[in-house]
C-alpha positions as CSV (number, residue, x, y, z in Angstrom):
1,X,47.6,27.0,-63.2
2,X,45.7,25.4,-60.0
3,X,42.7,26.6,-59.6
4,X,43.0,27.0,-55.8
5,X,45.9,29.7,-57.0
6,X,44.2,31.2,-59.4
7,X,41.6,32.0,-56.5
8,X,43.8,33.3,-53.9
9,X,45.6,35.2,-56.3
10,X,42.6,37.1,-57.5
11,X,41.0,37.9,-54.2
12,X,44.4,39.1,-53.2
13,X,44.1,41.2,-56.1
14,X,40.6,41.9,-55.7
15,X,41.3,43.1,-52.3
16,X,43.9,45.5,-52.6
17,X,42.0,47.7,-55.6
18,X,38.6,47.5,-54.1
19,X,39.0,47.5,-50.6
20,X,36.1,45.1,-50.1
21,X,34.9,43.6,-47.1
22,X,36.1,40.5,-45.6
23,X,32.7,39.3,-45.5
24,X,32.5,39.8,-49.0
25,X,35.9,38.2,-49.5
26,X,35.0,35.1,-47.9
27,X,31.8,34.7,-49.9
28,X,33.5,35.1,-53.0
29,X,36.0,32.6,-52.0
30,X,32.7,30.0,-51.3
31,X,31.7,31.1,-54.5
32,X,34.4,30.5,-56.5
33,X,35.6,27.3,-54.6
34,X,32.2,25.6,-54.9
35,X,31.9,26.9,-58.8
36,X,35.7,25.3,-59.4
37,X,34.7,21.9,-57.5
38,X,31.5,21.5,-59.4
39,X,33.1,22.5,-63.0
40,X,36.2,20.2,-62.3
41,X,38.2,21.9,-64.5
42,X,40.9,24.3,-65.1
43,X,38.8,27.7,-64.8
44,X,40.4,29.6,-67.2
45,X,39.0,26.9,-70.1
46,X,35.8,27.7,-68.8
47,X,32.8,28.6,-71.4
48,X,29.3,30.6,-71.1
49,X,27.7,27.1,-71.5
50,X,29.5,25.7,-68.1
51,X,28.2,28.7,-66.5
52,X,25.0,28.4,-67.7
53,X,24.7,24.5,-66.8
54,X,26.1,25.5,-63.0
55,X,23.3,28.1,-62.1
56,X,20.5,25.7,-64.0
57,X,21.7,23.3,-61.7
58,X,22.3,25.3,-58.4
59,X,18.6,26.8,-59.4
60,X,17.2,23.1,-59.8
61,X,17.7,23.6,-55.5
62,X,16.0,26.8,-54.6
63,X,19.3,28.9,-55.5
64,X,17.5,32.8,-54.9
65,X,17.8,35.6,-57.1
66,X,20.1,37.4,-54.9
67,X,22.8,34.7,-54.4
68,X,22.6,33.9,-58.2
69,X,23.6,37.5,-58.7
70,X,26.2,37.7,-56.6
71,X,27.5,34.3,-57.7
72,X,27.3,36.3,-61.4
73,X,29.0,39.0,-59.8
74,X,31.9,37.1,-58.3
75,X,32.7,35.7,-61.6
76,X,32.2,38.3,-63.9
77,X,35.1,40.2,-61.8
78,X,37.3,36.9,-61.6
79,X,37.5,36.4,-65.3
80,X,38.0,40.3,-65.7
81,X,40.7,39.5,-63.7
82,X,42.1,37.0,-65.5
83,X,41.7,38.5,-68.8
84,X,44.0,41.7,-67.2
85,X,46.1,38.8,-66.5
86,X,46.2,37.7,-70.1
87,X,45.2,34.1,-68.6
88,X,42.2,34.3,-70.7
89,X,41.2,36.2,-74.4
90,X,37.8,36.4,-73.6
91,X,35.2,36.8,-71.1
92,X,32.7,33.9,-70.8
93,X,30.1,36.0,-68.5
94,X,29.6,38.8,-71.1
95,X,26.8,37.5,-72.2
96,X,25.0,36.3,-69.0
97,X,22.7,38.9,-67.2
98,X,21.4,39.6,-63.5
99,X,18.7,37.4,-62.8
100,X,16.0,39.5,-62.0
101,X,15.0,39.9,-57.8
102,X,11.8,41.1,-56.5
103,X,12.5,43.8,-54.0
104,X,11.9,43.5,-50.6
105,X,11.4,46.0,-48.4
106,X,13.7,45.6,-45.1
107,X,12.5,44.8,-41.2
108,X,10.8,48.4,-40.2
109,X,10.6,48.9,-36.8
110,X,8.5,52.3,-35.1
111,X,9.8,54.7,-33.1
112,X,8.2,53.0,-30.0
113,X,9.4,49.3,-31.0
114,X,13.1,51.2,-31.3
115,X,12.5,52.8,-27.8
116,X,11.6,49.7,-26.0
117,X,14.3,47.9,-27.5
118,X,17.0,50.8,-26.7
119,X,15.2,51.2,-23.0
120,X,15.8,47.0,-22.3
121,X,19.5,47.1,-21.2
122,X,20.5,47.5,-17.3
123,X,22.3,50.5,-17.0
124,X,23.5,49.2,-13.6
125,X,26.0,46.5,-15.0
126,X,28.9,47.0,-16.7
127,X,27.1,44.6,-20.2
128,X,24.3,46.4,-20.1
129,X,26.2,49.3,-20.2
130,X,28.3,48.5,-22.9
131,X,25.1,46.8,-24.8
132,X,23.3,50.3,-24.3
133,X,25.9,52.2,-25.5
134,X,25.9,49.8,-28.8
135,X,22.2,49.7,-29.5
136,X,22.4,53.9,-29.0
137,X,25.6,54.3,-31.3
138,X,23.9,51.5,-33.8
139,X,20.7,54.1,-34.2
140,X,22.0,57.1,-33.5
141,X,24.3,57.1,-36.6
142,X,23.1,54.3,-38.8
143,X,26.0,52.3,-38.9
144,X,27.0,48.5,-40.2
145,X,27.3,46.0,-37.9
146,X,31.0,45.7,-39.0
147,X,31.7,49.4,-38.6
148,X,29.8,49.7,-35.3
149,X,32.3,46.3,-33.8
150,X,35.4,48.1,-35.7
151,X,35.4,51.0,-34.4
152,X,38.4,51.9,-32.6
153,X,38.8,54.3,-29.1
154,X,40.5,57.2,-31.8
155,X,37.3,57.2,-34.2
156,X,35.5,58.6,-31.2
157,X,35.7,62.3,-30.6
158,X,33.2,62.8,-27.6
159,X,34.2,66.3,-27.4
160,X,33.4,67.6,-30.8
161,X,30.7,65.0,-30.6
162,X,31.3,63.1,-34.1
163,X,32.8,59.8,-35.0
164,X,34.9,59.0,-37.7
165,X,33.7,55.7,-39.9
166,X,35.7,53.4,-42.1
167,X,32.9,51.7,-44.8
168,X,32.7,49.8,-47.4
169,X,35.8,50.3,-49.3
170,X,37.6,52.2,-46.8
171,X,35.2,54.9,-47.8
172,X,35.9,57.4,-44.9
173,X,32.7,59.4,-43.2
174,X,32.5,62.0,-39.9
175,X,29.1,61.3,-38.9
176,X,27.3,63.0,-35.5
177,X,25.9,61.3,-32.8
178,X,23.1,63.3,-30.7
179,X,23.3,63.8,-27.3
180,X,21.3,60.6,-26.1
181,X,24.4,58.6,-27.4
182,X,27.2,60.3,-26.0
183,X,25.7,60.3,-22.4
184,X,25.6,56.5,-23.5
185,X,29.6,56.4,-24.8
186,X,30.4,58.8,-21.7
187,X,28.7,56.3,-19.2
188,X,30.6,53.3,-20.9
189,X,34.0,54.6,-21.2
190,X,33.5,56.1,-17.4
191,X,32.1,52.9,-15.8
192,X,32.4,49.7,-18.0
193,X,34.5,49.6,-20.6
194,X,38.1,50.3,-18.5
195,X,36.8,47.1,-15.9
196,X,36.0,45.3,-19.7
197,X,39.7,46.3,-20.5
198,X,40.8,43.8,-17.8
199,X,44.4,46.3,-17.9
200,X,45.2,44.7,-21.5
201,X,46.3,47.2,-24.5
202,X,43.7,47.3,-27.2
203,X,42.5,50.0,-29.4
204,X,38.9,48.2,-29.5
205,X,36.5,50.3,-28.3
206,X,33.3,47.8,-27.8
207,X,35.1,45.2,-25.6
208,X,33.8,41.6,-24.5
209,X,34.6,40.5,-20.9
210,X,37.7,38.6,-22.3
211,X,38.9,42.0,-23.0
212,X,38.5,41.6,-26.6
213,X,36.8,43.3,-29.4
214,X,33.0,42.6,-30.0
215,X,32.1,39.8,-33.2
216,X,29.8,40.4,-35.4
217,X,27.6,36.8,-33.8
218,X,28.0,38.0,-30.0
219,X,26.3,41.4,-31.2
220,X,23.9,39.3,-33.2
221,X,23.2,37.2,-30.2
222,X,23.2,40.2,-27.9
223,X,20.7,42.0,-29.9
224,X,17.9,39.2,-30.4
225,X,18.2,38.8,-26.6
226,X,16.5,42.3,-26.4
227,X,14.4,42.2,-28.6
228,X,12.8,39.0,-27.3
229,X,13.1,40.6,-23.6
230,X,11.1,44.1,-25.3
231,X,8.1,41.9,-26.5
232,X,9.7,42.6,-30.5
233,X,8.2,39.4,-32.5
234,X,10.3,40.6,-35.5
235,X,13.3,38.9,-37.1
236,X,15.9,41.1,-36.2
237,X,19.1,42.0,-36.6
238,X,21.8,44.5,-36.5
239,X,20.8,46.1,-39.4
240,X,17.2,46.2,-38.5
241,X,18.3,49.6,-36.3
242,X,20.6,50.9,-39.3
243,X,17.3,50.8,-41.6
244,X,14.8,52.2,-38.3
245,X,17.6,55.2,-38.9
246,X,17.4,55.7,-42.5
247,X,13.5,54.9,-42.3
248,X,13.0,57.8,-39.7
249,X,14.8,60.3,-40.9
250,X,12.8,60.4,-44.1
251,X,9.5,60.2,-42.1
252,X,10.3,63.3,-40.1
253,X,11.7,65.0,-43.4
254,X,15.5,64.5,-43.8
255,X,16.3,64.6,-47.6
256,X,17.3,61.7,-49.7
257,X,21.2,62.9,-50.4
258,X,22.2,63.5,-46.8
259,X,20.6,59.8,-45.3
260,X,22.6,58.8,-48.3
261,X,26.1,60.3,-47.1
262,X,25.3,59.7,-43.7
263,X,24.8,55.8,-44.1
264,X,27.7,55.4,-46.5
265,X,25.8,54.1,-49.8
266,X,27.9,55.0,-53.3
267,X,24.8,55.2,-55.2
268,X,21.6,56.6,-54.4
269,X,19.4,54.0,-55.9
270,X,20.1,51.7,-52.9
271,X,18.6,54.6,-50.5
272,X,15.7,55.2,-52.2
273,X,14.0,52.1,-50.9
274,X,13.2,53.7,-47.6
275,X,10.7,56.3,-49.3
276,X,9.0,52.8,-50.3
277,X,9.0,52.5,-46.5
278,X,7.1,55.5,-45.9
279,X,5.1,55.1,-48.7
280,X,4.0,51.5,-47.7
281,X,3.3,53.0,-44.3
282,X,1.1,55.9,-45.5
283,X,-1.1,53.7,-47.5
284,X,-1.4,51.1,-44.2
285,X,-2.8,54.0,-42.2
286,X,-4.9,55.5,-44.9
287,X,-6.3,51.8,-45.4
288,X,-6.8,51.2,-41.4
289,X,-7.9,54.7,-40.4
290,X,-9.5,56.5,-43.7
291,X,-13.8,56.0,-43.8
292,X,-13.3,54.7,-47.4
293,X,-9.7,53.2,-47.2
């Protein structure tokens, strides 16, 4: 079978039983694509030794760690796939393992950084309205960058003052907002977002002035602009404000489990790296401000 078949086939698979991401979709189609154009072969005759020649190769140019393993990932599922299939007898990734990857601790930003950034929107336009309402939502809750563009006018229940969140997998979570960003959501929906609407019919809740729903690089864009206009010499992103959430809540004493239901994450492990936060910043202070640090 064409390997361009076997691909779409799988991901449509993949898709339906997972519920992944289209981000992660699209990566494991670059994946796969790139793997197939390199190996120039059918890939259901594949071997461990082809696999191991491609990431020798792709690592002979900087390949990291975390790309290799998700490469790994993407083809350990595939021929899993395939095997359900009965394309293939036997699984040519069994015996490969997970490069290891040093782990890096994410962008922290203080409470003041996150209050100069949140305060640098003009509440007296309709963007700066909408951005404000955005950057609020973004902390207040914690969110992804593709839940906080996806979220639609019904997930938002300003009167019992929760939202209702579609993750990764279509993992369903009520989260609350605090009262800082629903006077944000109320001051958006009063005075921005029906001129953003343009009298169209969308369900979109964080409109652009086309009337359209947000994209993940306008928010991206949007974002750096702030930081650069608060005096932030950070590389930031979206997600810098969904760990500042997770990062504070542990400083001020929220326990492990519920920042773990809150941001969505199926496995504790993956939370755990923001007590490493707080632990890197105890032993910054103790080293700056102790008489024997």
């Amino acid at each position: 079978m064409d390997n361009s078949i076997l691909i779409d086939q799988f991901l449509d698979n993949y898709w339906l039983s997972s519920g992944a991401s289209k981000n992660t979709l699209s990566a494991y189609r670059s994946d796969l694509n790139l793997f197939s154009k390199w190996v120039n072969k059918s890939l259901s005759g594949i071997s461990d030794t082809h696999i191991n020649q491609y990431f020798n190769e792709r690592q002979s140019t900087s390949m990291s760690a975390a790309t290799q393993a998700r490469i790994l990932t993407c083809l350990r599922i595939f021929y899993q796939y395939l095997i359900k299939q009965k394309v293939i007898k036997k699984n040519p990734t069994d015996k490969l393992h997970h490069p290891k990857q040093a782990q890096k601790l994410p962008v922290f930003l203080n409470i003041n950084e996150v209050e100069r950034l949140l305060n640098t929107p003009d509440h007296n336009t309709i963007f700066g309205l909408r951005d404000q309402a955005m950057l609020e939502l973004l902390y207040a809750c914690g969110l992804r960058v593709s839940e906080l563009i996806n979220l639609s006018y019904h997930h938002i229940n300003l009167a019992d003052e929760y939202i209702r969140i579609h993750g990764k997998g279509n993992k369903e979570r009520l989260l609350p907002m605090g009262e800082m960003a629903m006077d944000c959501l109320t001051n958006y929906e009063k005075n921005a977002r029906p001129f953003l609407l343009r009298n169209g019919q969308t369900d979109g809740y964080f409109l652009t002035n086309r009337g359209t729903n947000m994209s993940r690089q306008n928010f991206f864009y949007i974002i750096k602009g702030y930081a650069f206009k608060a005096g932030i010499n950070k590389p930031l992103s979206p997600h810098t404000l969904r760990h500042a959430f997770a990062t504070h809540l542990v400083q001020k004493g929220a326990d492990l489990r519920s920042v773990q239901l809150m941001l969505g994450h199926s496995d504790i492990s993956s939370t755990q790296i923001y007590t490493h936060i707080q632990n890197t910043q105890l032993k910054s202070q103790h080293s700056k401000h102790h008489p024997r640090g």
